[in-house]
C-alpha positions as CSV (number, residue, x, y, z in Angstrom):
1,X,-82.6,22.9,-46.4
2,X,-83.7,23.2,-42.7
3,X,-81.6,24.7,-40.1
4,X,-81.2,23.2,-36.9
5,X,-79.7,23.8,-33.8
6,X,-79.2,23.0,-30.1
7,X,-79.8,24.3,-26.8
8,X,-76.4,24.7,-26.0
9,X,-77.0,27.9,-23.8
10,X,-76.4,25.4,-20.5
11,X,-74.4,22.8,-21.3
12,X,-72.9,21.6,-18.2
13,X,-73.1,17.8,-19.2
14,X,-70.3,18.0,-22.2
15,X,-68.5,20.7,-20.3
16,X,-68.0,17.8,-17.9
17,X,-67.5,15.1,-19.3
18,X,-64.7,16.9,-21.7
19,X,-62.9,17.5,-18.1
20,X,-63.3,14.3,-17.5
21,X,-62.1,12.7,-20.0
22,X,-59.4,15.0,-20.8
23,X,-58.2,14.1,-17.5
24,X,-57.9,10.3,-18.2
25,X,-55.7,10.9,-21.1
26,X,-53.8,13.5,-18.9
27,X,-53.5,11.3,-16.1
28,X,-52.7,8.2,-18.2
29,X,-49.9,10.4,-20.1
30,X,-51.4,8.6,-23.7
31,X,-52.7,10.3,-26.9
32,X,-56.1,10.2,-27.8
33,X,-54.8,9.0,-31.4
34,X,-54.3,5.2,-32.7
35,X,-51.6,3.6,-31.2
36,X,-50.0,-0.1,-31.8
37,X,-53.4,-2.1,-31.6
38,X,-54.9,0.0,-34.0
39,X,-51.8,-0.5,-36.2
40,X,-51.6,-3.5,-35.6
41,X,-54.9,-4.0,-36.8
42,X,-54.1,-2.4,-40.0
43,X,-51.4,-4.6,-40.4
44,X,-53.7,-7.7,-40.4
45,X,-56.9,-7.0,-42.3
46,X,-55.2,-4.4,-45.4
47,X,-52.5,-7.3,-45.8
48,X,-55.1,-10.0,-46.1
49,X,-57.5,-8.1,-48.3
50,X,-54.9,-8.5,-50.5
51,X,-53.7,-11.9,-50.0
52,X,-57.7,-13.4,-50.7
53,X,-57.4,-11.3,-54.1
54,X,-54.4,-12.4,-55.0
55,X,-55.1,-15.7,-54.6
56,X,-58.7,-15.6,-56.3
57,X,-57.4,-14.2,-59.3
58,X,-53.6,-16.9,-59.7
59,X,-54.7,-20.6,-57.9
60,X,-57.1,-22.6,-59.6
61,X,-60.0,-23.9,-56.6
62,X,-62.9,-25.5,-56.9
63,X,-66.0,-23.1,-56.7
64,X,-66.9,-23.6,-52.9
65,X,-63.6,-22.6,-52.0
66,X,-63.3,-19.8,-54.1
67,X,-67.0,-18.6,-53.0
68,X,-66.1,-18.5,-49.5
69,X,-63.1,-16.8,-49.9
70,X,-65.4,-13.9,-51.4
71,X,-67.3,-14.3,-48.4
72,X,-64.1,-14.2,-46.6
73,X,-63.1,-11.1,-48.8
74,X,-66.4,-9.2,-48.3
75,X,-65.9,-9.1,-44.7
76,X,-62.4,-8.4,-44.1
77,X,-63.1,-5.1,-46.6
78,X,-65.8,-4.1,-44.0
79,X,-63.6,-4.7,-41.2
80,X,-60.9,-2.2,-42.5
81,X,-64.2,-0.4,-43.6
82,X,-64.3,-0.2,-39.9
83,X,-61.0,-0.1,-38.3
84,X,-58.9,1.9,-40.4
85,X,-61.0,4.1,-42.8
86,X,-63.5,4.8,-39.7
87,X,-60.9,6.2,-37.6
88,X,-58.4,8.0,-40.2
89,X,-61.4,10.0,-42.0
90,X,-62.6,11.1,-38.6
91,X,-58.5,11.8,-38.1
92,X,-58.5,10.2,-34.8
93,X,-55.9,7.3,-36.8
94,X,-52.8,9.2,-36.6
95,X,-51.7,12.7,-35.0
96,X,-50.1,13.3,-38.6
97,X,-53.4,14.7,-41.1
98,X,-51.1,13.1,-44.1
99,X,-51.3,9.7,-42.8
100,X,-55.3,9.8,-41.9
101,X,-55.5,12.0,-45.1
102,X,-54.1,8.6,-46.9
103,X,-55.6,5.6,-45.1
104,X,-58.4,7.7,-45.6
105,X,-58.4,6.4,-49.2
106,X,-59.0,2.9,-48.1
107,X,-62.7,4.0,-48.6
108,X,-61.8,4.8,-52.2
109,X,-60.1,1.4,-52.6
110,X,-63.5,-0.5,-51.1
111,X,-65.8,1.9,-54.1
112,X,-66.3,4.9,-52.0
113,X,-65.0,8.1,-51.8
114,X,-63.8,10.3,-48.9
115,X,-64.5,13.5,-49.7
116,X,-68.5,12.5,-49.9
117,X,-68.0,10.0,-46.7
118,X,-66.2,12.8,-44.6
119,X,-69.7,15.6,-45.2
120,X,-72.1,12.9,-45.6
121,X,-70.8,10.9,-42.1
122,X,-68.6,13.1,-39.9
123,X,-70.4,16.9,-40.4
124,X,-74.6,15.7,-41.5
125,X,-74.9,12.2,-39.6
126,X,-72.2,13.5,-36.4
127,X,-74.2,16.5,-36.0
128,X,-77.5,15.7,-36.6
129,X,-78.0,12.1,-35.9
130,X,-81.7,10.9,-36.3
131,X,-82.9,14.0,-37.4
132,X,-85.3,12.6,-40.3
133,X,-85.2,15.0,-43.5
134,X,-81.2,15.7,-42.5
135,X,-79.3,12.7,-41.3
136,X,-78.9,10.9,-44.6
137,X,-78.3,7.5,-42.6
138,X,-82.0,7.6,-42.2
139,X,-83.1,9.3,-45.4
140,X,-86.8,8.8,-46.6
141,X,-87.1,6.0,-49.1
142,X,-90.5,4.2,-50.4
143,X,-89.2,1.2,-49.7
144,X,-88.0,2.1,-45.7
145,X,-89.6,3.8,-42.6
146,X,-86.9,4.0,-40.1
147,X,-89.0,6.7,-37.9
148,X,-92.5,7.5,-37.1
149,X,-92.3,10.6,-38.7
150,X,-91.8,9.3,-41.7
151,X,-94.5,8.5,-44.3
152,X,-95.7,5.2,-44.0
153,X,-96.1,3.3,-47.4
154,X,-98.0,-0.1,-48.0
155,X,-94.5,-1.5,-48.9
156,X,-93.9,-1.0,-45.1
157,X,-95.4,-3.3,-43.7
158,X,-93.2,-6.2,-44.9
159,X,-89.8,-4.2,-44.1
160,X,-88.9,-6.3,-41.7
161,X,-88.1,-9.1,-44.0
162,X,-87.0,-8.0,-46.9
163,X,-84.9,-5.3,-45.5
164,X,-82.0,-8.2,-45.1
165,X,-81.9,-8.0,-49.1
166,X,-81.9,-4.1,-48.9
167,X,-79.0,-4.3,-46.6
168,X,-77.1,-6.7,-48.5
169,X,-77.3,-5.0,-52.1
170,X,-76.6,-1.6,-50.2
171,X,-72.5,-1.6,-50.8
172,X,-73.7,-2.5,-54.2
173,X,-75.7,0.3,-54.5
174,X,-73.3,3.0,-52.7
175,X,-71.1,2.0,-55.2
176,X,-73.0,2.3,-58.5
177,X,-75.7,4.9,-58.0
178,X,-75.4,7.0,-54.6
179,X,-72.4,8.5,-54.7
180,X,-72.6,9.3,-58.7
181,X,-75.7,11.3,-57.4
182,X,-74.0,13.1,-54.6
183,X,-71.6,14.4,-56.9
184,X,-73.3,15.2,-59.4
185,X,-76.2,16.6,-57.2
186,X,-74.0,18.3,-54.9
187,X,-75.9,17.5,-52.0
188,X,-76.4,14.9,-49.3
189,X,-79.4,14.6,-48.2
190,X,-81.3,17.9,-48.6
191,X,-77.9,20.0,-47.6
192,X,-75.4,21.1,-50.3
193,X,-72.2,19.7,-50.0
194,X,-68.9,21.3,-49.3
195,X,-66.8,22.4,-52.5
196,X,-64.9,20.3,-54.2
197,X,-61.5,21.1,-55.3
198,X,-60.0,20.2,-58.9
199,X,-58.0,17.3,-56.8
200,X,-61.1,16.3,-55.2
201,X,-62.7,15.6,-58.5
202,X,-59.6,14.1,-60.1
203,X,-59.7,11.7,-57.1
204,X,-63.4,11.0,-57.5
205,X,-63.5,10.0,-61.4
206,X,-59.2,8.8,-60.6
207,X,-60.7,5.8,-57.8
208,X,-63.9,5.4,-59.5
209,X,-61.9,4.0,-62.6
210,X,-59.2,2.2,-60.5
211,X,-62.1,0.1,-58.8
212,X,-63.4,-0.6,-62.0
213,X,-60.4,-2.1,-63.5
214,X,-59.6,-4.3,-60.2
215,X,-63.0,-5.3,-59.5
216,X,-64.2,-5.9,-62.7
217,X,-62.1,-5.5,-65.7
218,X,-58.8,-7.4,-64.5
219,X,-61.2,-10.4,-62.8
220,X,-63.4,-11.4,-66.0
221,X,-59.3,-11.1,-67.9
222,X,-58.4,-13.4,-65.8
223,X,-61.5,-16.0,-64.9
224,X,-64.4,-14.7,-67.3
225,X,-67.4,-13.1,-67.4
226,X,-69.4,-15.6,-64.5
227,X,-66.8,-16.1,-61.9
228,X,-66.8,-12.9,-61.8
229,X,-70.3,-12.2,-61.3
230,X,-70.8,-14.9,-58.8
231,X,-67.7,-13.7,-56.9
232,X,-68.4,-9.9,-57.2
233,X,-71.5,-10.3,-56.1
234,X,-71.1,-12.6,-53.4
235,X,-68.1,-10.0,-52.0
236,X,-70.8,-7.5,-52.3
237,X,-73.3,-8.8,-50.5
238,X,-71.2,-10.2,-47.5
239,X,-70.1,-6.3,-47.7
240,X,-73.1,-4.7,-47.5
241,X,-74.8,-6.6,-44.7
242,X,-72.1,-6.1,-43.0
243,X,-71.8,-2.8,-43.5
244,X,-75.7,-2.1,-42.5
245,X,-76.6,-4.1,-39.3
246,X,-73.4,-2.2,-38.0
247,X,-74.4,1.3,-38.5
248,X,-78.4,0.0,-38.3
249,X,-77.8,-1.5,-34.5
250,X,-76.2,2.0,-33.3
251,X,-79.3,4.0,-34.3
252,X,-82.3,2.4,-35.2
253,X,-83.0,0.9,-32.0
254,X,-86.1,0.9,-29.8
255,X,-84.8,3.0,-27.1
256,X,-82.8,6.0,-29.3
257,X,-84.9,8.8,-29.9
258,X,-85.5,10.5,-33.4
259,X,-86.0,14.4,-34.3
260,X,-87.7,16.0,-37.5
261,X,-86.9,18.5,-39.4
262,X,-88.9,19.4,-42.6
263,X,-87.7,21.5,-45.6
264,X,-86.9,25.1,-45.2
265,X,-87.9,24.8,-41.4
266,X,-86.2,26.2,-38.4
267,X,-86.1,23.8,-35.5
268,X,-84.8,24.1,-32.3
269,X,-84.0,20.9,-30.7
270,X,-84.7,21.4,-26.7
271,X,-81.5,19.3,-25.7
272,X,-77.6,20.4,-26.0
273,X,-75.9,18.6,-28.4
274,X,-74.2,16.0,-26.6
275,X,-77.3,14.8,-24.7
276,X,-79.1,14.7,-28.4
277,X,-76.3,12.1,-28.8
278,X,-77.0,10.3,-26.0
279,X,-80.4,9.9,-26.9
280,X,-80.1,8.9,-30.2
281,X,-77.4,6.6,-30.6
282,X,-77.3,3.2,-28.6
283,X,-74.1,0.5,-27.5
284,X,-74.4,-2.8,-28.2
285,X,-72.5,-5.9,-27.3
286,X,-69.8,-4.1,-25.4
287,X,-68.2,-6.7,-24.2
288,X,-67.7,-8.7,-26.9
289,X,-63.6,-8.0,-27.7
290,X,-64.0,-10.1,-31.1
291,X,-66.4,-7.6,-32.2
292,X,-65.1,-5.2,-30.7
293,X,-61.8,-6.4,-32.5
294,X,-63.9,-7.0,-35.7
295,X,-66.1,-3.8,-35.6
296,X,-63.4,-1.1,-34.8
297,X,-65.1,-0.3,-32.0
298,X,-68.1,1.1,-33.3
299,X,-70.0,-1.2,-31.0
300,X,-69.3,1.5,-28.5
301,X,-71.0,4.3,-30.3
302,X,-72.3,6.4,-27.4
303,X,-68.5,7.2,-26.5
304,X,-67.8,7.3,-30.4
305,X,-70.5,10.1,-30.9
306,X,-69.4,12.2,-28.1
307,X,-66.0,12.2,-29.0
308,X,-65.5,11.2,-32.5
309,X,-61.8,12.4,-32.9
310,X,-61.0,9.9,-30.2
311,X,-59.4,6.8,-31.5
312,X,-62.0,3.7,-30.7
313,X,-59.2,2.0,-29.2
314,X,-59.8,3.8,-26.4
315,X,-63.7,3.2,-26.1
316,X,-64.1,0.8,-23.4
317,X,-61.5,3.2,-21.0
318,X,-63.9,6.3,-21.8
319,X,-67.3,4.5,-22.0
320,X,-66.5,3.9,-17.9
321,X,-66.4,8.0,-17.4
322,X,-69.4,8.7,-20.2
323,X,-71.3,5.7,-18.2
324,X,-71.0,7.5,-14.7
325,X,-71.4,11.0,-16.2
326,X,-75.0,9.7,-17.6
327,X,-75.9,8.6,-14.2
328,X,-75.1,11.6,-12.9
329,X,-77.2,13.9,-15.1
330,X,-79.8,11.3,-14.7
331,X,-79.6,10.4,-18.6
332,X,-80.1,7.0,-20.2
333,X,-76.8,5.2,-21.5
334,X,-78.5,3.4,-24.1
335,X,-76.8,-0.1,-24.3
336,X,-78.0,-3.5,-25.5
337,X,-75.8,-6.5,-23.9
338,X,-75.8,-8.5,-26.7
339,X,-75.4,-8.4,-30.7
340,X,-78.0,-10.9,-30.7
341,X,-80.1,-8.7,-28.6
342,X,-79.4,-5.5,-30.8
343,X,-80.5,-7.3,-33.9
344,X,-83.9,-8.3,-32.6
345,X,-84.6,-4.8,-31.2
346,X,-83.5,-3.6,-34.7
347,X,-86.4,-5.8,-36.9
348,X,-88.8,-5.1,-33.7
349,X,-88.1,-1.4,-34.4
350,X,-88.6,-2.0,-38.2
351,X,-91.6,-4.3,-37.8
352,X,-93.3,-1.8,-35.7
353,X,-92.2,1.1,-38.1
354,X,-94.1,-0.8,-41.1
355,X,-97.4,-1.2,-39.3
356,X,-99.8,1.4,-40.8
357,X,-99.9,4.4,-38.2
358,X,-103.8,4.9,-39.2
359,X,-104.7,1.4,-37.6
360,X,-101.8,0.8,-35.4
């Protein structure tokens, strides 16, 4: 694997801003954990994740109604996707590690698993974000060029549009084939994972079974064989869209900046680590408090970067501090105003990404 590291001998900007905004929480006498929105959050999405299934599996409804509810079902998984498992696997949920340890598990519950989420997202993607051949968010794929360093493929050049399929069948895919190969591989990415303990397995093949049963076995039971497809795959691809243009609009942006590392290699990236964030990950539609409400603040994913063991209910206080701090260091706080906006920058990025370098 290739070893990378910062320039960290001078780095006055985090030193900084961690003064500074350790002084907002001081001065505000709160704790950087969750507190009653973010609960109260949890009380509304896990509750009705529940209620849609419940209902799609006892009332009779004509086929519309149950298709939407699907939808409906596909979405409000993403949101505690979001909200709850977001925060308690980066334990910035709770100050108590049991109770982010088990909300945690709402990843497990949705197909995924923790253990490979928690490596995989918190210690490859948090550390080296839009380092291509490390971050596994932007790992090399024939059928995707996400960065110009990157081999460009034929395929390419029609990214743009039938990446809204990729997106939609990735949940789908997460939950059938990449994390089987994780585990079994042992490695994310080009970087070997963490050990697993006997408990972490147990959990693993445990969950894995569960989601089985609920979101397969029990469902044809109870409605047969195409309901259930229809359904399942409608949940699925609401999911993974979702899902995607989220984490896509942080990252893959026209104004974040990517890094490359090759196999083996030792690379020295010239910025501290907290200005690589800055320059590689990108707000968008800030000010959007349904969103905001809707994404667990992952919208603001500049201030979520820099500190991810703050709660994102506290994102837009911070983002004011991180905003000034970038103005005074004379970095760019990269920050589209709108989704809409995000999302066109996103296919421009992956249009321009597709054109053949040789003749571009």
């Amino acid at each position: 694997m290739a070893r990378v590291s910062f320039n960290n001998s001078n780095a006055v900007f985090f030193t900084d801003l961690k003064q500074s905004v350790e002084q907002y929480f001081t001065n505000e006498c709160i704790r950087k954990t969750g507190n009653f929105k973010l609960y109260l959050k949890t009380i509304v999405l896990i509750p009705t994740a529940i209620a849609i299934y419940i209902l799609l599996l006892s009332v009779s409804m004509p086929a519309w109604v149950a298709i939407v509810l699907c939808a409906m079902f596909g979405f409000v998984s993403a949101s505690i996707g979001f909200n709850v498992m977001h925060d308690a696997c980066h334990g910035s949920y709770s100050r108590k590690k049991w109770v982010n340890t088990l909300l945690g598990y709402s990843l497990n519950a949705l197909g995924g698993n923790a253990f490979i989420w928690k490596f995989k997202h918190n210690i490859i993607h948090h550390t080296y974000t839009n380092v291509d051949g490390v971050d596994d968010d932007i790992a090399r794929s024939p059928l995707l060029r996400q960065c110009s360093t990157q081999l460009w493929k034929p395929a390419h050049k029609y990214q743009h549009v039938y990446v809204v399929f990729l997106y939609a069948i990735s949940s789908l895919a997460w939950v059938a084939y990449l994390d089987f190969d994780k585990y079994f591989k042992q490695k994310v990415n080009n970087t070997m994972m963490q050990k697993m303990k006997i408990s972490d397995h147990v959990i693993f093949w445990a969950s894995k079974v569960l989601y089985v049963f609920f979101y397969a076995v029990l469902p044809i039971m109870v409605l047969g064989f195409a309901k259930w497809l229809v359904g399942f795959f409608v949940m699925q691809l609401v999911l993974g869209f979702v899902l995607a243009i989220v984490f896509q609009l942080a990252h893959v942006v026209e104004d974040t900046e990517f890094k490359y590392a090759g196999v083996n290699e030792q690379v020295l990236i010239e910025n501290e680590w907290a200005v690589h964030q800055i320059k590689t990950t990108s707000n968008f539609a800030a000010r959007n408090k349904i969103l905001s409400w809707f994404a667990g603040g992952l919208n603001y994913q500049v201030e979520h970067h820099l500190f991810p063991r703050i709660s994102h209910i506290h994102y837009p206080a911070i983002s004011k501090i991180i905003r000034q701090k970038c103005k005074e260091y004379q970095l760019q706080y990269n920050s589209i105003r709108t989704m809409r906006g995000a999302i066109a920058s996103h296919f421009r990025m992956m249009k321009q990404m597709g054109r053949n370098p040789q003749t571009a």
